[in-house]
Biotite code that builds the C-alpha atoms (Angstrom):
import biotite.structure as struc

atoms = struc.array([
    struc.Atom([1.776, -12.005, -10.624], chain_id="A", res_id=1, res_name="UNK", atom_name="CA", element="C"),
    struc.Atom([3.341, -10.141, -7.670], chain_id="A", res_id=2, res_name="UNK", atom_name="CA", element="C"),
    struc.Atom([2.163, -5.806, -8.002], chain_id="A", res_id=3, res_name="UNK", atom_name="CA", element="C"),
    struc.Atom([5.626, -4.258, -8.184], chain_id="A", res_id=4, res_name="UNK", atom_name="CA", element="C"),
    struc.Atom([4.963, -2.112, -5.501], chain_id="A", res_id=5, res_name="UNK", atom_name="CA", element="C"),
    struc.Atom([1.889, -1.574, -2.680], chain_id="A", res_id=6, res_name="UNK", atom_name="CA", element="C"),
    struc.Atom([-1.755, -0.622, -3.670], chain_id="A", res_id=7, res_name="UNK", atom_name="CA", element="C"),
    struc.Atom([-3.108, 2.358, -2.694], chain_id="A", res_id=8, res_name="UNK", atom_name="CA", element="C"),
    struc.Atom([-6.163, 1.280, 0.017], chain_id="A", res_id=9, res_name="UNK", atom_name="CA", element="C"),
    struc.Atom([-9.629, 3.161, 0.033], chain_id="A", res_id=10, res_name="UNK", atom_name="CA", element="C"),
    struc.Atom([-12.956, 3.465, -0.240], chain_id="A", res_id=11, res_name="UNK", atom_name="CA", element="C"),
    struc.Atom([-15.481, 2.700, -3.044], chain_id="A", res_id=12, res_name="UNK", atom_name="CA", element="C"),
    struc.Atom([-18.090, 5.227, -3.416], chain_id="A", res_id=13, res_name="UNK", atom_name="CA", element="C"),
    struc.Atom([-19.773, 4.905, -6.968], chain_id="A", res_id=14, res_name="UNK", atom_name="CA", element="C"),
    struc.Atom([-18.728, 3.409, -10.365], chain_id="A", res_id=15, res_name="UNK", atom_name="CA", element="C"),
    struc.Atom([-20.263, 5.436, -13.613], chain_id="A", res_id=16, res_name="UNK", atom_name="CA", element="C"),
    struc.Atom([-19.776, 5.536, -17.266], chain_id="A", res_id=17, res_name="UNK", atom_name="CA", element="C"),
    struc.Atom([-18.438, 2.236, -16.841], chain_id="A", res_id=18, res_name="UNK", atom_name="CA", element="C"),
    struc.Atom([-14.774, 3.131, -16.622], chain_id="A", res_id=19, res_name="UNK", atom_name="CA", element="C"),
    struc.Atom([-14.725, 5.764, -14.015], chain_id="A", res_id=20, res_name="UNK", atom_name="CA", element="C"),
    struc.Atom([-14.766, 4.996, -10.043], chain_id="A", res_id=21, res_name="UNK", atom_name="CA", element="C"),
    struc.Atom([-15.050, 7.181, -7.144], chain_id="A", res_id=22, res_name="UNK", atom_name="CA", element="C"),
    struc.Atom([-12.924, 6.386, -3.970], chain_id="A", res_id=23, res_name="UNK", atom_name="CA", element="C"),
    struc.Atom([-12.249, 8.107, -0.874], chain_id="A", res_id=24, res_name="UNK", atom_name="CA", element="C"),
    struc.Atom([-9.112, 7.974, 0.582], chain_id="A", res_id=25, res_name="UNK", atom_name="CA", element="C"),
    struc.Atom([-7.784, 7.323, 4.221], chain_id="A", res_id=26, res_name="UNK", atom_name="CA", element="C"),
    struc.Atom([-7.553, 11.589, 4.495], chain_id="A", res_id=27, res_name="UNK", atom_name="CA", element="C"),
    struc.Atom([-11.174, 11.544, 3.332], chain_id="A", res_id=28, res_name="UNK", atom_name="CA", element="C"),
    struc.Atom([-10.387, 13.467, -0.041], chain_id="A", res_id=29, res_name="UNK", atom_name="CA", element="C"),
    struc.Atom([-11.644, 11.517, -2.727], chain_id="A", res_id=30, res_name="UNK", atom_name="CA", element="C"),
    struc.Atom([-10.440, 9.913, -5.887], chain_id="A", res_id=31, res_name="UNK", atom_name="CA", element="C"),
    struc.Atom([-11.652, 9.801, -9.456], chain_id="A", res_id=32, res_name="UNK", atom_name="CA", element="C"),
    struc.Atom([-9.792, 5.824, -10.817], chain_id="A", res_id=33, res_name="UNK", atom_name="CA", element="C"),
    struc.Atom([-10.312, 4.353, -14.117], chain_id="A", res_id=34, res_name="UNK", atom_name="CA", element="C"),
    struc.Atom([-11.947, 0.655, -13.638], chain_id="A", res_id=35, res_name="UNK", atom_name="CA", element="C"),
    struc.Atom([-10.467, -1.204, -16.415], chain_id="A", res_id=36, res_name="UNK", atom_name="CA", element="C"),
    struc.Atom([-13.567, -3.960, -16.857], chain_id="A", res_id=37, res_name="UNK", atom_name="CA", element="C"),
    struc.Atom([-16.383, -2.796, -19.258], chain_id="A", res_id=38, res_name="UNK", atom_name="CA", element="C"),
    struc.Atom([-18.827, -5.309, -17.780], chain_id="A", res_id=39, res_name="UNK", atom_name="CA", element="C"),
    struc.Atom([-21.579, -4.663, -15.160], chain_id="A", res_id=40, res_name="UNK", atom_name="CA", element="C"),
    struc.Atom([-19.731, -5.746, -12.490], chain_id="A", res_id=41, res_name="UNK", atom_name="CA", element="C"),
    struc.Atom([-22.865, -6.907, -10.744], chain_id="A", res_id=42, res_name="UNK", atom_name="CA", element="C"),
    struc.Atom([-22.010, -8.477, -7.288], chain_id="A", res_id=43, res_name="UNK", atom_name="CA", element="C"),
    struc.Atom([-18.716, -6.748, -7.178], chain_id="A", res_id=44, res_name="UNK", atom_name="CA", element="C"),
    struc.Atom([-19.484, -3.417, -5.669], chain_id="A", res_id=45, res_name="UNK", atom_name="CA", element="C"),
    struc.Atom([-20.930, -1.921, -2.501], chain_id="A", res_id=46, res_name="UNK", atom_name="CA", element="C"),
    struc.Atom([-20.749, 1.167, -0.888], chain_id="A", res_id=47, res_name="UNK", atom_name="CA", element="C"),
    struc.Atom([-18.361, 1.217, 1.977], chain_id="A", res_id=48, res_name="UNK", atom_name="CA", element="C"),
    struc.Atom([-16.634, -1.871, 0.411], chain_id="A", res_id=49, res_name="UNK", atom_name="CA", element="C"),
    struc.Atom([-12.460, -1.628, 0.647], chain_id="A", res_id=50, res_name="UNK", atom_name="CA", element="C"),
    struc.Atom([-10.887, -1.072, -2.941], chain_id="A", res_id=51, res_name="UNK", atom_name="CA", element="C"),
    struc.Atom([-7.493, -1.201, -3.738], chain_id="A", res_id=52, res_name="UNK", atom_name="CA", element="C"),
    struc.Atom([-5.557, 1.057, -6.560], chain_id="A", res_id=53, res_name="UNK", atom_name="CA", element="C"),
    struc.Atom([-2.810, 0.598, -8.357], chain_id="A", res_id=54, res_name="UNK", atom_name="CA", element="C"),
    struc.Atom([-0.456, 3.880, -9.550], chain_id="A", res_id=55, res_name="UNK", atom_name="CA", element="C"),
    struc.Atom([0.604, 4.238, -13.129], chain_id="A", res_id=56, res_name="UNK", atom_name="CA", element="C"),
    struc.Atom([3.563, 7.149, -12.024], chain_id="A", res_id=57, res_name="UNK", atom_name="CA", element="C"),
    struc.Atom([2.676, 8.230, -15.694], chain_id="A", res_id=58, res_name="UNK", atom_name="CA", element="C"),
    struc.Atom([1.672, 12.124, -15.995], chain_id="A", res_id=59, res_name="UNK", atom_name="CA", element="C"),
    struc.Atom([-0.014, 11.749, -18.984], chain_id="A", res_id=60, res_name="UNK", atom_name="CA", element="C"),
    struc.Atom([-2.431, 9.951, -17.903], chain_id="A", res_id=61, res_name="UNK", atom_name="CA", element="C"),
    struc.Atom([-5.793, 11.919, -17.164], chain_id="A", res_id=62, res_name="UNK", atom_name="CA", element="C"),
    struc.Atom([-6.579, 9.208, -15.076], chain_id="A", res_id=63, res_name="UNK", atom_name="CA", element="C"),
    struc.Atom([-3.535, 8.731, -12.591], chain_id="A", res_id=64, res_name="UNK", atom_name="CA", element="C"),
    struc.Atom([-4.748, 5.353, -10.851], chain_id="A", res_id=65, res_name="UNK", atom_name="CA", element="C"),
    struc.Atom([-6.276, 1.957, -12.059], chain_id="A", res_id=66, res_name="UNK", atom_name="CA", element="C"),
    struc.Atom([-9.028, -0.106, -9.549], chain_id="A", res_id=67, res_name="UNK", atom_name="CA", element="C"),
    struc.Atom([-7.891, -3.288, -9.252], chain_id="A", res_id=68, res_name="UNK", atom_name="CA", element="C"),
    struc.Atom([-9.479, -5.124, -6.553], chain_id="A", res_id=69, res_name="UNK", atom_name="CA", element="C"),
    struc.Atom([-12.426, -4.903, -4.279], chain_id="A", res_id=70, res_name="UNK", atom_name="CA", element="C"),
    struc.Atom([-13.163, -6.561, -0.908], chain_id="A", res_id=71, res_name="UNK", atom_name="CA", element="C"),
    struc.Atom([-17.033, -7.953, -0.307], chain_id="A", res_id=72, res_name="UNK", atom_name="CA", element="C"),
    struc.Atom([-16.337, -8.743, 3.283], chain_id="A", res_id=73, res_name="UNK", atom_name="CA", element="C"),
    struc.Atom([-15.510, -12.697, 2.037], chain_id="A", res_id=74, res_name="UNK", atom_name="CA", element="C"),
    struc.Atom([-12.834, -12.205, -0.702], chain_id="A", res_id=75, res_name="UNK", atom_name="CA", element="C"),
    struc.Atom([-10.912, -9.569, -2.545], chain_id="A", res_id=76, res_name="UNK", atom_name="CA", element="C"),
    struc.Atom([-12.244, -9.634, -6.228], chain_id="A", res_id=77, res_name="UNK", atom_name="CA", element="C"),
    struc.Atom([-9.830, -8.664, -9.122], chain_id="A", res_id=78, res_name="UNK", atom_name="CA", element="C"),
    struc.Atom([-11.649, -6.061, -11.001], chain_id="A", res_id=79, res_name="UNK", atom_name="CA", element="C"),
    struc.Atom([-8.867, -5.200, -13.763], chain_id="A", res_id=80, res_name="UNK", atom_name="CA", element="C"),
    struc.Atom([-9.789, -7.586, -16.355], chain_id="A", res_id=81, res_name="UNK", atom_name="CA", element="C"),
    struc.Atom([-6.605, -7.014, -18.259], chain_id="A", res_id=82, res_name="UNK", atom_name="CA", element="C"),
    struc.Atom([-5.059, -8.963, -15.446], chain_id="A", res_id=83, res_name="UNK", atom_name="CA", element="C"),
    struc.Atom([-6.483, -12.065, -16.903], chain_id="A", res_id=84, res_name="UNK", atom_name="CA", element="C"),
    struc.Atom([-4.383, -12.978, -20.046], chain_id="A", res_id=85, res_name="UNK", atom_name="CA", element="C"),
    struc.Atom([-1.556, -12.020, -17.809], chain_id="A", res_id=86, res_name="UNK", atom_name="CA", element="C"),
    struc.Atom([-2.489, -14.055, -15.447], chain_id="A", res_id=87, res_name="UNK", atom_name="CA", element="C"),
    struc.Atom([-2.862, -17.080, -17.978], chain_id="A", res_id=88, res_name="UNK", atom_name="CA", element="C"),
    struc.Atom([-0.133, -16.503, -19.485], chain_id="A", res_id=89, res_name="UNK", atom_name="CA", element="C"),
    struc.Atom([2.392, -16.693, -16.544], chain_id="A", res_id=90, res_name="UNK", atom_name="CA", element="C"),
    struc.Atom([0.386, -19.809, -15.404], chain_id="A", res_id=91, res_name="UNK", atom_name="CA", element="C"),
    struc.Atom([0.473, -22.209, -19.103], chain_id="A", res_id=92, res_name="UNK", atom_name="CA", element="C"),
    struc.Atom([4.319, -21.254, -19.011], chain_id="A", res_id=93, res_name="UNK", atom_name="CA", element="C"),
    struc.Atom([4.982, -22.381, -16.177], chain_id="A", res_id=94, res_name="UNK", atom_name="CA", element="C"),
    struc.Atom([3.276, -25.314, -16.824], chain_id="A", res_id=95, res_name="UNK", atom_name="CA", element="C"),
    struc.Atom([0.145, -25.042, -13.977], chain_id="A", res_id=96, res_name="UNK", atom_name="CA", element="C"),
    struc.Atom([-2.562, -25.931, -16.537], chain_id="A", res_id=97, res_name="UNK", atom_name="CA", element="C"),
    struc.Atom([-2.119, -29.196, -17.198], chain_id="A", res_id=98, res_name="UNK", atom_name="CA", element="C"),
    struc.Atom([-4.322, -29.199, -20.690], chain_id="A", res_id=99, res_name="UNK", atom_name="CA", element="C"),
    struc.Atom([-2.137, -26.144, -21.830], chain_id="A", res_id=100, res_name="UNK", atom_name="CA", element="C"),
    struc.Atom([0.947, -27.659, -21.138], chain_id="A", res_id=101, res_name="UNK", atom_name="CA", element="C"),
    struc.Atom([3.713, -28.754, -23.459], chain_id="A", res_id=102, res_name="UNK", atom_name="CA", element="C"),
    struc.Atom([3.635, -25.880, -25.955], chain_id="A", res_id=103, res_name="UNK", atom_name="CA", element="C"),
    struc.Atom([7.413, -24.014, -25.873], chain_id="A", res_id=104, res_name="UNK", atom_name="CA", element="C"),
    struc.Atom([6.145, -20.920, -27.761], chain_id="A", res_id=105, res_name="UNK", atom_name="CA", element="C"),
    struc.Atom([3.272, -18.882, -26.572], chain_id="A", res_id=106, res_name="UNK", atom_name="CA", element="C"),
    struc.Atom([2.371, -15.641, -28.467], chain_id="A", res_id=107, res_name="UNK", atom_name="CA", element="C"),
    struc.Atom([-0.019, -12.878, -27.223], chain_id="A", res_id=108, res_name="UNK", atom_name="CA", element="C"),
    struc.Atom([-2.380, -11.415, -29.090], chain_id="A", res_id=109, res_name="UNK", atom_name="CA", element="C"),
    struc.Atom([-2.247, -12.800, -32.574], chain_id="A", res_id=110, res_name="UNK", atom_name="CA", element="C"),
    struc.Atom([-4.739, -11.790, -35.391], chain_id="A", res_id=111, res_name="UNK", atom_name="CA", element="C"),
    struc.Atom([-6.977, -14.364, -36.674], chain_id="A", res_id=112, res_name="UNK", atom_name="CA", element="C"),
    struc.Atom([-10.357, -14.280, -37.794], chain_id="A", res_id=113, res_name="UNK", atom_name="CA", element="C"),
    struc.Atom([-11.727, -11.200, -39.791], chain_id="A", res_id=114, res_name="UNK", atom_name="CA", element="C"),
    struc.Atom([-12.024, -8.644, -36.931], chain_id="A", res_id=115, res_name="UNK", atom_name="CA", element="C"),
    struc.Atom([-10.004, -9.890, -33.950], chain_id="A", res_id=116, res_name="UNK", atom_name="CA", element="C"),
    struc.Atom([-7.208, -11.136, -32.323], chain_id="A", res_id=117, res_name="UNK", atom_name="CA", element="C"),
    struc.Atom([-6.853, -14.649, -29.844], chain_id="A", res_id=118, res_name="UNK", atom_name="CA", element="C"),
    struc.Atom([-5.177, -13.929, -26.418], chain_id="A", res_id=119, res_name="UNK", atom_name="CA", element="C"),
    struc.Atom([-3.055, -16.321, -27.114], chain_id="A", res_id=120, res_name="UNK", atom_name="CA", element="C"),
    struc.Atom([-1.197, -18.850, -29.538], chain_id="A", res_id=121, res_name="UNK", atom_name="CA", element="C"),
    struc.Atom([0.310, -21.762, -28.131], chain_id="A", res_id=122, res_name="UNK", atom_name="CA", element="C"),
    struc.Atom([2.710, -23.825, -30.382], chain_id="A", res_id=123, res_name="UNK", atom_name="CA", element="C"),
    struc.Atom([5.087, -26.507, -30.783], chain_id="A", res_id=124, res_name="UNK", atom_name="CA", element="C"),
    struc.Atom([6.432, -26.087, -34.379], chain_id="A", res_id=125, res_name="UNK", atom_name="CA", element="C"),
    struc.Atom([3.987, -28.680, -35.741], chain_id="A", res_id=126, res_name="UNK", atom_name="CA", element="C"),
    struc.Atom([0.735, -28.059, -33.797], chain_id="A", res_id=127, res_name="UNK", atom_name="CA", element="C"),
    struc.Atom([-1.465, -25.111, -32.376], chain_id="A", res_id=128, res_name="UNK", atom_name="CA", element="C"),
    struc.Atom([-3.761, -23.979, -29.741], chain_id="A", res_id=129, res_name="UNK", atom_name="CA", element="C"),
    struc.Atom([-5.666, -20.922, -30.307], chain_id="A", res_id=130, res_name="UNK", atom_name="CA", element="C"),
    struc.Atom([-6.648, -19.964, -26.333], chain_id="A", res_id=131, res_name="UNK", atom_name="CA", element="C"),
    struc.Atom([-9.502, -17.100, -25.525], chain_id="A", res_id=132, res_name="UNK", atom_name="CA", element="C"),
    struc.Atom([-9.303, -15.460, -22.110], chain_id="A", res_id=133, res_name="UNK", atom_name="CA", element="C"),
    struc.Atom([-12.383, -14.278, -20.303], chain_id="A", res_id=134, res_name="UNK", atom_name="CA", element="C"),
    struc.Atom([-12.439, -12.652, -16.919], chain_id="A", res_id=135, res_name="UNK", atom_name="CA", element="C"),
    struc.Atom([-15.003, -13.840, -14.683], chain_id="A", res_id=136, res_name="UNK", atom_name="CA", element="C"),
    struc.Atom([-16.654, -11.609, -11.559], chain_id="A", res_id=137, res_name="UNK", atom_name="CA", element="C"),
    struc.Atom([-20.257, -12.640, -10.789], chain_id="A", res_id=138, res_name="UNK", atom_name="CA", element="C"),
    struc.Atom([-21.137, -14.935, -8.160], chain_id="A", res_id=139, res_name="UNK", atom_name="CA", element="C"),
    struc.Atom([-25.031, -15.345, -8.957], chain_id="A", res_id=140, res_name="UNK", atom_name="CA", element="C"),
    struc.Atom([-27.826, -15.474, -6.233], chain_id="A", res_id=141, res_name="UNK", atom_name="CA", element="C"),
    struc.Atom([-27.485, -19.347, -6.269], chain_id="A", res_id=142, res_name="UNK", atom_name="CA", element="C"),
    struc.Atom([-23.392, -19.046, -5.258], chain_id="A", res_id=143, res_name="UNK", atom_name="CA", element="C"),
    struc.Atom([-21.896, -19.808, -8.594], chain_id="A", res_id=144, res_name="UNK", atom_name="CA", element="C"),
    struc.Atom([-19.141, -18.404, -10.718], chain_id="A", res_id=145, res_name="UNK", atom_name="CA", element="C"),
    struc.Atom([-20.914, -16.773, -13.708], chain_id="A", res_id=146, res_name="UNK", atom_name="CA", element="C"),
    struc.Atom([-20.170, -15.491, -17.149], chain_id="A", res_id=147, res_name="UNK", atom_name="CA", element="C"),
    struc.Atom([-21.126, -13.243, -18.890], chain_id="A", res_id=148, res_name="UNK", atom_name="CA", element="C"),
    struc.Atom([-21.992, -10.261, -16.310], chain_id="A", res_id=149, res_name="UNK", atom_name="CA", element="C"),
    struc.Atom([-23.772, -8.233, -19.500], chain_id="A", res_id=150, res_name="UNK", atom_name="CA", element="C"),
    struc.Atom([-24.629, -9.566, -22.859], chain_id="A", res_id=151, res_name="UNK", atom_name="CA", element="C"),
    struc.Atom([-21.825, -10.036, -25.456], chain_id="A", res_id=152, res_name="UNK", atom_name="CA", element="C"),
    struc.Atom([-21.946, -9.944, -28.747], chain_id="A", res_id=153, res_name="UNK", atom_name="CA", element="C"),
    struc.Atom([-18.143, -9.790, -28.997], chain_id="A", res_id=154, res_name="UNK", atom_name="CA", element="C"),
    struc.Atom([-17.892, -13.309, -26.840], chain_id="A", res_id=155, res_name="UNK", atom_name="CA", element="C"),
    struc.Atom([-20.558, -15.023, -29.125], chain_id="A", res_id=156, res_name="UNK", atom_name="CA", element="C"),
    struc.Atom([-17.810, -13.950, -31.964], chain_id="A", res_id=157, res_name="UNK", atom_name="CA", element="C"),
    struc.Atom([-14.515, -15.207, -30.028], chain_id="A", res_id=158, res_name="UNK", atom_name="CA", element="C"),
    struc.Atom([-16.849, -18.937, -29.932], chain_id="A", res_id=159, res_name="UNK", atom_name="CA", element="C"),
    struc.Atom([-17.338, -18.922, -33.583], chain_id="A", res_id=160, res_name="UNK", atom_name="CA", element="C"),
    struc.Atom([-13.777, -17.898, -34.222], chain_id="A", res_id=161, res_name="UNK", atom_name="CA", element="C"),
    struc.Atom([-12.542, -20.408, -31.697], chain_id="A", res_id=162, res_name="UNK", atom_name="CA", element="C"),
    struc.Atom([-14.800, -23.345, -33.493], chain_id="A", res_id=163, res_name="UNK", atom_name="CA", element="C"),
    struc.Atom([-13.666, -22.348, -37.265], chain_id="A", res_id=164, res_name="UNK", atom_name="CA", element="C"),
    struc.Atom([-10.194, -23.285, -35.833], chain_id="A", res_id=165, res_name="UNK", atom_name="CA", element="C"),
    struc.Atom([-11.019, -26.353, -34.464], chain_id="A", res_id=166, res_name="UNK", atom_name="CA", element="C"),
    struc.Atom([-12.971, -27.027, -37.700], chain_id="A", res_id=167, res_name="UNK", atom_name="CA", element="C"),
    struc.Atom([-9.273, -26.308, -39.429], chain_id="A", res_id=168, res_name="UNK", atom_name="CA", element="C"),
    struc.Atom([-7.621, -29.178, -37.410], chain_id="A", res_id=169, res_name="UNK", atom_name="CA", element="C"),
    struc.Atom([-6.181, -26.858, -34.676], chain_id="A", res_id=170, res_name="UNK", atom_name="CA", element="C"),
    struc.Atom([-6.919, -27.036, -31.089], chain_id="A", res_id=171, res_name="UNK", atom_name="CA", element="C"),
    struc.Atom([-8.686, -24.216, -29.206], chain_id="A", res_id=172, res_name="UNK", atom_name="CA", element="C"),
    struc.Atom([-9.981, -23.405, -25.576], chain_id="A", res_id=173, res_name="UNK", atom_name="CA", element="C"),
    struc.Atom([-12.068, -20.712, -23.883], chain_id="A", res_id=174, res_name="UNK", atom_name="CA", element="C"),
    struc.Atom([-10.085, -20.066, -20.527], chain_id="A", res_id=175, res_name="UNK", atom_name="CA", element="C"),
    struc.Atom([-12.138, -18.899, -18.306], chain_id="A", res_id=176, res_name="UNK", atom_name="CA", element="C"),
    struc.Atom([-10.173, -16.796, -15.271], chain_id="A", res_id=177, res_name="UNK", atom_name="CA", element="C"),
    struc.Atom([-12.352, -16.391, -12.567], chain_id="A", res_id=178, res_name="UNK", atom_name="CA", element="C"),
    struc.Atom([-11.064, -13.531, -10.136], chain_id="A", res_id=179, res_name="UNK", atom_name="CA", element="C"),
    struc.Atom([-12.420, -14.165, -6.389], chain_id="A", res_id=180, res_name="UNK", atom_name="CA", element="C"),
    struc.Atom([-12.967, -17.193, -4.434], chain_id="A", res_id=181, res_name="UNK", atom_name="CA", element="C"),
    struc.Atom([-16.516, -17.057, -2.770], chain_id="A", res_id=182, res_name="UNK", atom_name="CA", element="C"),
    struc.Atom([-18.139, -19.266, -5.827], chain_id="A", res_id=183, res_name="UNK", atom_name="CA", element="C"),
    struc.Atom([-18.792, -22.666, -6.097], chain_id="A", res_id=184, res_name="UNK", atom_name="CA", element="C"),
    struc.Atom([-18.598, -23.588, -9.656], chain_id="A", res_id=185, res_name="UNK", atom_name="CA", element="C"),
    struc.Atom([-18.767, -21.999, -12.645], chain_id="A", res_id=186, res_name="UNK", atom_name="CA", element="C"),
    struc.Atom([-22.267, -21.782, -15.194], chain_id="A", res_id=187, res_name="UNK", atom_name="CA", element="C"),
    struc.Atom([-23.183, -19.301, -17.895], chain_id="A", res_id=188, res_name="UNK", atom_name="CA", element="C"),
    struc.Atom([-25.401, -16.337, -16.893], chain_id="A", res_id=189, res_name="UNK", atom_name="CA", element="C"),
    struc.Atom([-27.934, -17.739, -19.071], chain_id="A", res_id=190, res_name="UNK", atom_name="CA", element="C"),
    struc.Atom([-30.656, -15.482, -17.405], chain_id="A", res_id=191, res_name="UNK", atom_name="CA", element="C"),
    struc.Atom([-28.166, -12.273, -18.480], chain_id="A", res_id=192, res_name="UNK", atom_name="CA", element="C"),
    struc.Atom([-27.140, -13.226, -22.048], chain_id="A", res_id=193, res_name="UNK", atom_name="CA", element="C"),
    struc.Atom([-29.315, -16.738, -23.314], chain_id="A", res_id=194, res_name="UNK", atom_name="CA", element="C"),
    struc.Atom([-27.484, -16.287, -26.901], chain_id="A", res_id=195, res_name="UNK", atom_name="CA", element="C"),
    struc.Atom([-23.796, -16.810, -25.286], chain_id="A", res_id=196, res_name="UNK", atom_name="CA", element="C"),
    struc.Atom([-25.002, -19.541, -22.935], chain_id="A", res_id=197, res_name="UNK", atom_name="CA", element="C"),
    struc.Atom([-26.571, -21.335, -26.375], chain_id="A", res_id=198, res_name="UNK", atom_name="CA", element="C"),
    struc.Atom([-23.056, -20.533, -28.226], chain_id="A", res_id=199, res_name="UNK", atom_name="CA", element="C"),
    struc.Atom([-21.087, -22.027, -25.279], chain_id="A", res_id=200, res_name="UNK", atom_name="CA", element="C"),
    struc.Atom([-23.032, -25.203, -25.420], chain_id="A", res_id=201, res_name="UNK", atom_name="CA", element="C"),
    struc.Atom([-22.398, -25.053, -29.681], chain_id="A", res_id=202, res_name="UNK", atom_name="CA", element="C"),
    struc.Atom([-18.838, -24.562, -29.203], chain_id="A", res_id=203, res_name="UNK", atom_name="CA", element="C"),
    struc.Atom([-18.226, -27.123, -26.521], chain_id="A", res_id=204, res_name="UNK", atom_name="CA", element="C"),
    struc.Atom([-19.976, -29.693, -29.046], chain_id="A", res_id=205, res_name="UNK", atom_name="CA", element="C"),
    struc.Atom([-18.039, -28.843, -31.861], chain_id="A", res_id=206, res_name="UNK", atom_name="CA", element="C"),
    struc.Atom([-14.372, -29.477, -29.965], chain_id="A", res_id=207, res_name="UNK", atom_name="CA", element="C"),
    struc.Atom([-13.517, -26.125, -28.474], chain_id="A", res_id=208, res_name="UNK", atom_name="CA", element="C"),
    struc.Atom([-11.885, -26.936, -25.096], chain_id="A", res_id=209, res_name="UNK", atom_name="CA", element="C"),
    struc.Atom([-14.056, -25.441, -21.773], chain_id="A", res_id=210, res_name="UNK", atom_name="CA", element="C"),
    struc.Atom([-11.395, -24.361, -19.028], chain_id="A", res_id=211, res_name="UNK", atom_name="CA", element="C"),
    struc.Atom([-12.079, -22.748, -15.818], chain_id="A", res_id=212, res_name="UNK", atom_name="CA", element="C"),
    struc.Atom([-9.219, -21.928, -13.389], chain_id="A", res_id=213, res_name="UNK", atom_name="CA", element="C"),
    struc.Atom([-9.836, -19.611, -10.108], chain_id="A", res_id=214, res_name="UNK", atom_name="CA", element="C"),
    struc.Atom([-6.987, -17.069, -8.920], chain_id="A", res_id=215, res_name="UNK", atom_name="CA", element="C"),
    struc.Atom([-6.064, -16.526, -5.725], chain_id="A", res_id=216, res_name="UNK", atom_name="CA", element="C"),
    struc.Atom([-6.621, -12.725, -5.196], chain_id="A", res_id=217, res_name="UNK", atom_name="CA", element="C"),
    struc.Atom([-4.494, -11.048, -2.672], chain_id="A", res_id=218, res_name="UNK", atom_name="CA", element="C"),
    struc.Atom([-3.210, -7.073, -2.165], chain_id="A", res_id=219, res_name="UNK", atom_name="CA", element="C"),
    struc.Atom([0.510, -8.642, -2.774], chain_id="A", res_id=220, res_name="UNK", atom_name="CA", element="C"),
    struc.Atom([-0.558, -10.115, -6.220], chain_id="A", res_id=221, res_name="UNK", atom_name="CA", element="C"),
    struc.Atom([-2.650, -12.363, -7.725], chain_id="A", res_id=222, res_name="UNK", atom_name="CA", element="C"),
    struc.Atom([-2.002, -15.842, -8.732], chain_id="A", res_id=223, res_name="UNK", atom_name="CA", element="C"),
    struc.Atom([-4.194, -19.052, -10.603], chain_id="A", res_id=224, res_name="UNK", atom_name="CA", element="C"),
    struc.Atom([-4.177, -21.565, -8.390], chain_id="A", res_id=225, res_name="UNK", atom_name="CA", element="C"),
    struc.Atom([-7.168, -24.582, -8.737], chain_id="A", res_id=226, res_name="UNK", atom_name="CA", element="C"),
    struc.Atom([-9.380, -25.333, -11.664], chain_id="A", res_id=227, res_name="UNK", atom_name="CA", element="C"),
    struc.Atom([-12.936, -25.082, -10.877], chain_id="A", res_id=228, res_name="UNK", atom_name="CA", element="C"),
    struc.Atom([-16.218, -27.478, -12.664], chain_id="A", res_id=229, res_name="UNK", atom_name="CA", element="C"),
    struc.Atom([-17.912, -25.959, -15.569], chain_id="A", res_id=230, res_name="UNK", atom_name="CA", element="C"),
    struc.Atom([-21.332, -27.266, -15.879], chain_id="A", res_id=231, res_name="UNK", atom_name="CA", element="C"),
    struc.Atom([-22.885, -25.911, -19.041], chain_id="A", res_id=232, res_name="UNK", atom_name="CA", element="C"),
])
């Protein structure tokens, strides 16, 4: 995924009602951004820490410009988890996951289940994969990739979903995109949410897939590039 044009470099000053951040720009004026990630975002901001913004040319927006990354002095982290199905997507089609691989159709965002929709459907006319996306940003105090960064009731409900198609005869995975590089592996944040840790575990056990790939983040774009352990 290559940004079709340069980010707009500043400053972070404060994030608040979880989808508003402050900035202040090279001329000192500051910024009011929409952060497109409802989570916490613990261990992803600091004051004084670089941000990049992206710019939606779109006057109708009351919010002109989107956060999407944020440098801790290590890495850049990718903050706009809508990046992350895109991100998946571009990498099962062209074939850089190797369990994904081998489906010619992949559809985005089809219903199932009573109240939601999958990220994505992969098929191949005679089988299917139903694949949930989840972007990861915490590095916990120990150094590892965590998820979630707040409790989720919604994620406990993707598992369930993802396990009553397994339970049909389908495939299905939890993809798990993790957005900086300064981890070591990946766990879940069993200290933040102890019910989606315990669902994880459930869903692994009955046949839902566990796959955790780290993207390259970089101002030019941002890119999946190795798959990382998952120790649950």
């Amino acid at each position: 995924m290559i940004f079709p044009e340069p980010l707009l470099p500043a400053t972070f000053l404060r994030r608040y009602k979880r989808f508003l951040v402050d900035v202040e720009l090279a001329d000192g004026a500051t910024l009011t951004a929409h952060c497109p990630n409802s989570g916490s975002l613990l261990s992803c901001t600091g004051p004084g820490w670089p941000v990049l913004l992206s710019d939606s040319h779109n006057p109708k927006r009351k919010l002109r410009f989107t956060w999407e990354m944020i440098h801790n002095g290590r890495c850049w982290i990718g903050i706009n988890t809508h990046r992350a199905n895109a991100l998946a997507a571009e990498a099962i089609a062209a074939g850089r996951i190797p369990e994904l691989a081998g489906y010619p159709s992949l559809r985005r965002e089809v219903r199932h289940g009573e109240r939601s929709r999958v990220d994505l459907l992969l098929e191949d006319g005679e089988h299917r994969c139903w694949v949930e996306v989840k972007n990861v940003t915490l590095v916990d105090a120990a150094g590892r990739y965590a998820f979630p960064d707040a409790p989720t009731e919604r994620g406990r409900r993707h598992l369930a979903e993802l396990t009553a198609r397994v339970a049909e005869g389908d495939r299905a995975a939890m993809l798990f995109v993790i957005q900086r590089s300064d981890g070591s592996h990946l766990v879940p944040a069993a200290d933040i949410d102890p019910a989606y840790a315990a669902a994880l575990r459930r869903a692994r056990d009955a046949g839902v897939e566990l796959l955790s790939w780290r993207a390259e983040v970089r101002p030019e774009g941002i890119e999946l590039v190795e798959a990382v352990e998952l120790r649950i």
